[in-house]
C-alpha positions in Angstrom: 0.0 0.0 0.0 1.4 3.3 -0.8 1.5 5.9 2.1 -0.2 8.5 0.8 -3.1 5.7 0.9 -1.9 4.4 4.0 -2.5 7.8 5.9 -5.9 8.1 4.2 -6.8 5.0 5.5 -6.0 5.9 9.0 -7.6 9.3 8.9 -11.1 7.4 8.0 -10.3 4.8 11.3 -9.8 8.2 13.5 -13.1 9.6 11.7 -14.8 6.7 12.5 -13.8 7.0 16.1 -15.2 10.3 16.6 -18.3 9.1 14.9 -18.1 7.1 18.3 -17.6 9.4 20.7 -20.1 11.3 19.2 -23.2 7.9 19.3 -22.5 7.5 23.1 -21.0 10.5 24.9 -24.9 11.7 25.1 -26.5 8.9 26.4 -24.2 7.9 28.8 -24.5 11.8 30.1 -27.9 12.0 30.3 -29.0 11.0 34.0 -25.7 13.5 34.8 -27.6 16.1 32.9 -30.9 15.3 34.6 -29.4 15.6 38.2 -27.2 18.3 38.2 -29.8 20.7 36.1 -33.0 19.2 36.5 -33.9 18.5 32.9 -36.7 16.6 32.9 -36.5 13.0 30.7 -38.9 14.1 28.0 -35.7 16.9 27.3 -33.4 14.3 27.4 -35.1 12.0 25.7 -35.0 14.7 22.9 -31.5 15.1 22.7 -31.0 11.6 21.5 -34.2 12.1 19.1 -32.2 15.6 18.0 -28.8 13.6 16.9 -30.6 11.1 15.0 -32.9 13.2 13.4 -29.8 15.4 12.5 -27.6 12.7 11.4 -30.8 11.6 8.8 -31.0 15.0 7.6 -27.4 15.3 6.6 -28.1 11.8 4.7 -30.7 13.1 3.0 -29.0 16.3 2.3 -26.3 14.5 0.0 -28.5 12.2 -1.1 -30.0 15.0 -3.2 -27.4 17.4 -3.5 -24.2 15.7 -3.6 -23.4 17.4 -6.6 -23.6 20.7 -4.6 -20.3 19.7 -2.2 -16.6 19.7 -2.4 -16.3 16.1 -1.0 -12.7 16.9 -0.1 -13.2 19.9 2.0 -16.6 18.7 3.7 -14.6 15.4 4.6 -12.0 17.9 5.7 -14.6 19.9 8.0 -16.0 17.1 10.1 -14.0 17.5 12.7 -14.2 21.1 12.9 -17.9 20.8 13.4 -17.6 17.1 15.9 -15.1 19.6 18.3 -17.1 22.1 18.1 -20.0 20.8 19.3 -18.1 18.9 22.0 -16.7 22.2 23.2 -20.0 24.2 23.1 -21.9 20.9 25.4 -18.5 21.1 27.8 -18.5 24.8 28.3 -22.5 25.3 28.8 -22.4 25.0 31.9 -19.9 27.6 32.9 -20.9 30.5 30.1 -24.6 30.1 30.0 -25.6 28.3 33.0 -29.1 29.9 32.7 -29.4 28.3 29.3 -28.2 24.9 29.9 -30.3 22.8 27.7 -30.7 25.6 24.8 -27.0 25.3 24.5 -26.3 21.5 24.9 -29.0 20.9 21.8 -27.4 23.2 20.0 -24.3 21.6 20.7 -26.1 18.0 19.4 -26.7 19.2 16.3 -23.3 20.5 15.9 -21.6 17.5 16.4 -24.6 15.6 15.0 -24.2 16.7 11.6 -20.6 16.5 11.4 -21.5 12.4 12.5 -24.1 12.4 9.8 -21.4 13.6 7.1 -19.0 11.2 8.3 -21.8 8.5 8.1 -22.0 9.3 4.1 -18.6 10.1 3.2 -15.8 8.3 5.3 -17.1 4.7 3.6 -17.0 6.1 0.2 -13.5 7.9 0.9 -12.0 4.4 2.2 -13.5 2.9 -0.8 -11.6 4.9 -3.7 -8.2 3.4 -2.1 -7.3 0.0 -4.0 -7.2 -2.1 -1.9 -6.5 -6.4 -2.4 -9.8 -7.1 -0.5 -12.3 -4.0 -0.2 -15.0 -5.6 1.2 -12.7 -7.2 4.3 -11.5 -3.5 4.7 -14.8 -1.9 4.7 -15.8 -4.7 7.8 -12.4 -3.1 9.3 -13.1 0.1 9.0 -16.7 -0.4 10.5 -14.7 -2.5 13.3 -13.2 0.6 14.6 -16.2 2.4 15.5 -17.3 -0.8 17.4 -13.8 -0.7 19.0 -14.3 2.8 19.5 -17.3 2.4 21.3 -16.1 -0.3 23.8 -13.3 2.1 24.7 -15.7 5.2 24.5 -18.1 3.4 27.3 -15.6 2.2 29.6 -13.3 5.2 29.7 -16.2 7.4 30.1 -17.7 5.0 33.1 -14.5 4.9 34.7 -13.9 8.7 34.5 -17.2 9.1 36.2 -16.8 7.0 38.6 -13.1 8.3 39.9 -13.9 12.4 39.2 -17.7 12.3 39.5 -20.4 13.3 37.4 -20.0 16.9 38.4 -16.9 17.1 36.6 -18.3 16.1 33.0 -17.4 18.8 31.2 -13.5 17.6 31.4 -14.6 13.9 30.1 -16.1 16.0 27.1 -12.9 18.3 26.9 -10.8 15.0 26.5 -12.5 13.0 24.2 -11.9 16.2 21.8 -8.5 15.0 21.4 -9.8 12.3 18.9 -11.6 14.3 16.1 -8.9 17.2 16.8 -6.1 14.0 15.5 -8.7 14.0 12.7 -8.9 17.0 11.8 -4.9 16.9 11.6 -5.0 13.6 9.9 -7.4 15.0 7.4 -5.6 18.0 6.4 -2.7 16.1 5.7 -4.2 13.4 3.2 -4.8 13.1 -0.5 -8.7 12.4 -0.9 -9.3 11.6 -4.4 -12.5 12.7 -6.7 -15.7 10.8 -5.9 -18.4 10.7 -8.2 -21.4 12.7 -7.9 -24.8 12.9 -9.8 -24.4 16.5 -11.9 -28.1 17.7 -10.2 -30.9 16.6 -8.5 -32.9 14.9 -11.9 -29.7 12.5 -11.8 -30.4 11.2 -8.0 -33.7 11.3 -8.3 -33.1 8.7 -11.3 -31.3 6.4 -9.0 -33.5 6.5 -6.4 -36.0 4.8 -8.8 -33.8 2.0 -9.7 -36.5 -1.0 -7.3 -32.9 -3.3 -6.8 -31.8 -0.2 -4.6 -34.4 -0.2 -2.8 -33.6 -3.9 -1.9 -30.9 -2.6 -0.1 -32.1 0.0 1.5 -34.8 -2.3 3.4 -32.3 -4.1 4.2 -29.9 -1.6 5.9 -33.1 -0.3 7.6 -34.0 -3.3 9.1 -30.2 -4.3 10.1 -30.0 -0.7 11.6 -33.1 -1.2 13.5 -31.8 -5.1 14.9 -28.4 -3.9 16.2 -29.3 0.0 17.6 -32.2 -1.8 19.1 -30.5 -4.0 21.5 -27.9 -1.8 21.7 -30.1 1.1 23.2 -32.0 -1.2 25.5 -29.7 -4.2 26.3 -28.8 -2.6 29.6 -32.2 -1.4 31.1 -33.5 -4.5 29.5 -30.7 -6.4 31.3 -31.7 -4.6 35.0 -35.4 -4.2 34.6 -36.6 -7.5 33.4 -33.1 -9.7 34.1 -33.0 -8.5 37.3 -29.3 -7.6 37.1 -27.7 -4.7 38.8 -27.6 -1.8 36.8 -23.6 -1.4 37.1 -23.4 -5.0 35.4 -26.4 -3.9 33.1 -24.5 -1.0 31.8 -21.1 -3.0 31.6 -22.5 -6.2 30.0 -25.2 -4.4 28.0 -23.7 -1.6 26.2 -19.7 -2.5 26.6 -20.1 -6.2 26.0 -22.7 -6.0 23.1 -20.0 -3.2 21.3 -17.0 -5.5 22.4 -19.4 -8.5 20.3 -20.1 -5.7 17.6 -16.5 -5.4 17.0 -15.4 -9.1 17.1 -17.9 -9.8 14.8 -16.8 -7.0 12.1 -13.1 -7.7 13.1 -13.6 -11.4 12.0 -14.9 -10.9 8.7 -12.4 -8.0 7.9 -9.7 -10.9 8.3 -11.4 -14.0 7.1 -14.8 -13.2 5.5 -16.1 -13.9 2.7 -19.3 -13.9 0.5 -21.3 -11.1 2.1 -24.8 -12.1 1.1 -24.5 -15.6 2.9 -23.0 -13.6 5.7 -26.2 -11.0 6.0 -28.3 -14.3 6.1 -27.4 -16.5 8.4 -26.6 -12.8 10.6 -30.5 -11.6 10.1 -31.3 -15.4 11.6 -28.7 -15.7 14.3 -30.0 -12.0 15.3 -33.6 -13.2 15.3 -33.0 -16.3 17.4 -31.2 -14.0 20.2 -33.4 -11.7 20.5 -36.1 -14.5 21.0 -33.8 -16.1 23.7 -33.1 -12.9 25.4 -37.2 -12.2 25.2 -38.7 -15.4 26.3 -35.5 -16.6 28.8 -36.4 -16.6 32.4 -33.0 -17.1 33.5 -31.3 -13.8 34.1 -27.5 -15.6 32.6 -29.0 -17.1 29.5 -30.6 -13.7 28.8 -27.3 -12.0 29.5 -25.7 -13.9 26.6 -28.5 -13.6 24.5 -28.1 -9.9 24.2 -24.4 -10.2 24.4 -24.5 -12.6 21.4 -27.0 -10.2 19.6 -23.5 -7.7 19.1 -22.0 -10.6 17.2 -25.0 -11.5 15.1 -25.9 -8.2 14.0 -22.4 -7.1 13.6 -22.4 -6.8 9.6 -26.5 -5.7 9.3 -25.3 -2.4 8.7 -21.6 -2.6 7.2 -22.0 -6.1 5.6 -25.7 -4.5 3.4 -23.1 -1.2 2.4 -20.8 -4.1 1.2 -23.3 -5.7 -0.6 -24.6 -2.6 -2.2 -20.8 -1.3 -3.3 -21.0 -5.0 -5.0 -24.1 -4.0 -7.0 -23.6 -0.7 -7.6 -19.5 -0.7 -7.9 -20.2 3.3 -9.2 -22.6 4.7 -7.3 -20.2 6.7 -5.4 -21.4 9.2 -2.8 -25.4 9.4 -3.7 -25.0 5.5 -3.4 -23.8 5.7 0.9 -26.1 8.8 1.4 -29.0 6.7 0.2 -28.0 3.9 2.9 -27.0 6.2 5.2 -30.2 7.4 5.2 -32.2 3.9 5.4 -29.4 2.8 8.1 -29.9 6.1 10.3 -34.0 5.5 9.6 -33.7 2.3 10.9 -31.6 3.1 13.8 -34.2 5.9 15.4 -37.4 3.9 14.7 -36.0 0.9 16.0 -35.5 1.4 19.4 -38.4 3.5 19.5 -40.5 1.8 18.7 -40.0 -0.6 21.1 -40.2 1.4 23.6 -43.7 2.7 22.6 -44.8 -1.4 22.9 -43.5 -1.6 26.0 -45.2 1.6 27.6 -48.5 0.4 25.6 -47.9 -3.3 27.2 -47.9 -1.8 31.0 -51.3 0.0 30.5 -53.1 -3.1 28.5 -55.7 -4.1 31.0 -55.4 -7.8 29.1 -51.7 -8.0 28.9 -51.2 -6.8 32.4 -53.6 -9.6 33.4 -51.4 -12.0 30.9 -48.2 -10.6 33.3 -50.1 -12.1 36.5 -50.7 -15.1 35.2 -46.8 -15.6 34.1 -45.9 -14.2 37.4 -44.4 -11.0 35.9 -44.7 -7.6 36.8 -46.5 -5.3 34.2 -43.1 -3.8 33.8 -41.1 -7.0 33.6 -43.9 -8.0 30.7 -43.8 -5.1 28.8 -40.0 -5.1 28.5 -40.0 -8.8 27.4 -43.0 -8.3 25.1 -40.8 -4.8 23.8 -38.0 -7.1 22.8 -39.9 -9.6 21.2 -41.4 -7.0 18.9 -37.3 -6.0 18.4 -37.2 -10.0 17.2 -39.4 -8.2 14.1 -36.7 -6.4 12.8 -34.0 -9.3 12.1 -36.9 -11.5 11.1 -38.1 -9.8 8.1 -34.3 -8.7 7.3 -34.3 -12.9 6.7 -36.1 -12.9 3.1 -34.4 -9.7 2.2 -31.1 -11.0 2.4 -31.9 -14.4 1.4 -32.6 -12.4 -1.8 -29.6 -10.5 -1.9 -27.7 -13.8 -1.5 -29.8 -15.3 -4.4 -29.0 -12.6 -6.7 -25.3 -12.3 -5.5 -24.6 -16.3 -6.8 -26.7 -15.5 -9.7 -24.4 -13.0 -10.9 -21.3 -15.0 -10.0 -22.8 -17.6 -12.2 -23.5 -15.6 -15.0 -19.7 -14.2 -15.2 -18.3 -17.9 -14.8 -20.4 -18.5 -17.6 -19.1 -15.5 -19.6 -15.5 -16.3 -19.4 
């Protein structure tokens, strides 16, 4: 590999790192934000709503006007915008402590929209290296945001822990040392020319192509299975396990990204044949989550979620694979599309779920179906909320058995040709 694709390639890894920081920083701040200013947890609750809704707008910003962009300096910018918005949610408190949640929303969709860009253009920019084995080093690259979670989740927990919670606004402070390396790593690389529709008639023409569409199911349904469990593995884990929350959060959000990351890791060394890969993962990914639903023993459920990391692991990378393999020149419109369905995916998911769950515990004939399994109304509604999750992996199974099909059929038909 040359270096000047050699530091590309490690400038997209440290992109997709931020990209981490940026997914669970919030969450992981939220019952800090709650008891030091009072916000209540319809407020909070928007702040994660905000940076997904964000993130999907900047998808379907490029999805339309692509051609509109210098890819090179927008890739360039992302980190500009990610420490910005970190800076503005650490120094809140301190310069506008009268305007505390004002300021950290607009400090989500600062760094919201610089993940959102990243979402569309670091696959694509890691793409237009040639590379032996694209496909293993697109699993890679999507590896390192897993990776970067893991080490995003435990840092921050430990940090917490040792300083307190009053003292967020360092842990925020710190973690801008990764998309500030970025932002040097960026300025110093070569991005080449991607290819862009020239206006809006040209992406509106792809987005009627129905074998894209195929696709973009398919990366919303893999986006809902893995942000699903990975959003409620831990109060799942604590609520209806009956775990302690400290083990909830370790197990359930570090364990299920440290799974995420195995998963991706493997197939970026070894993997092969995507669309038998996104099979047998939207079936392995159905049967945990029925495990982790129907399981009364709190172990067995524990695993269940866990194992849900490794099943789901290439739902979302493994269907932008796929699609790259279809569509070899799509270029950027291509990733904004499935940026778009992933990011879709990834906010309806989880609620969704939750909206079951709260519908389950007011049910006069479901809270009576809790008595007679000996559950609490709560305990039921959680377990019947991740059974409806189950949904999401399980109609992912016919989309990607035909993604498979078509796959072999095309290999056959160019063994044929030569």
């Amino acid at each position: 590999m040359e270096p000047k694709h050699k530091h590309l390639k490690i400038s997209c890894y440290c992109a997709s790192m931020s990209m981490s920081v940026v997914a669970n920083l919030p969450p992981l701040l939220l019952l800090t934000f709650r008891n030091l200013y009072g916000i209540s947890y319809s407020m909070l609750g928007s702040l994660i709503l905000i940076n997904f809704l964000t993130q999907l707008s900047m998808d379907l910003l490029f999805s339309f006007f692509s051609h509109k962009f210098n890819i090179a300096k927008t890739v360039r910018f992302t980190p500009v915008l990610t420490s910005t918005g970190l800076a503005i949610y650490a120094l809140t408190p301190l310069l506008f402590p009268n305007a505390v949640y004002v300021c950290l929303l607009i400090g989500t969709v600062i760094f919201s929209s610089s993940a959102g860009l990243l979402e569309v253009l670091n696959s694509p920019v890691l793409a237009t290296i040639p590379f032996k084995d694209p496909d293993r080093e697109m699993s890679k690259l999507h590896s390192v945001y897993a990776w970067g979670c893991v080490g995003v989740v435990l840092f921050s927990t430990l940090f917490l822990q040792f300083f307190g919670s009053e003292n967020w606004q360092w842990l925020a402070l710190f973690l801008m040392i990764i998309p500030l390396t970025s932002l040097v790593l960026f300025a110093k690389a070569e991005i080449p020319p991607m290819p862009t529709p020239e206006k809006v008639s040209g992406a509106i023409s792809f987005f009627k192509n129905k074998t894209l569409w195929l696709f973009v199911i398919g990366i919303f349904l893999g986006g809902s299975a893995e942000c699903t469990m990975g959003q409620w593995a831990s109060g799942y884990l604590e609520q209806a396990m009956g775990i302690p929350k400290v083990w909830g959060d370790v197990f359930g959000v570090a364990l299920f990204s440290l799974t995420l990351g195995l998963g991706r890791t493997l197939y970026g060394s070894f993997g092969k044949n995507i669309g038998r890969v996104l099979f047998y993962s939207s079936v392995g990914s159905t049967l945990c989550y029925f495990i982790a639903a129907v399981s009364g023993y709190p172990l067995v459920g524990l695993v269940a979620c866990a194992l849900t990391g490794f099943t789901a692991a290439l739902l979302w990378p493994g269907s932008l694979i796929a699609v790259a393999d279809r569509f070899p020149t799509g270029g950027v419109l291509m990733y904004a599309i499935m940026a778009a369905g992933g990011d879709l995916g990834a906010s309806l998911g989880p609620q969704f779920v939750g909206m079951v769950t709260d519908a389950a515990m007011e049910m006069p004939f479901l809270i009576q179906m809790a008595q007679s399994f000996g559950l609490s109304p709560e305990v039921f509604g959680m377990k019947l909320g991740m059974l409806t999750g189950m949904l999401f992996p399980l109609f992912s199974i016919p989309i990607f058995a035909r993604i498979w099909h078509n796959q072999n059929k095309r290999l056959l038909t160019k063994t044929v040709d030569k």
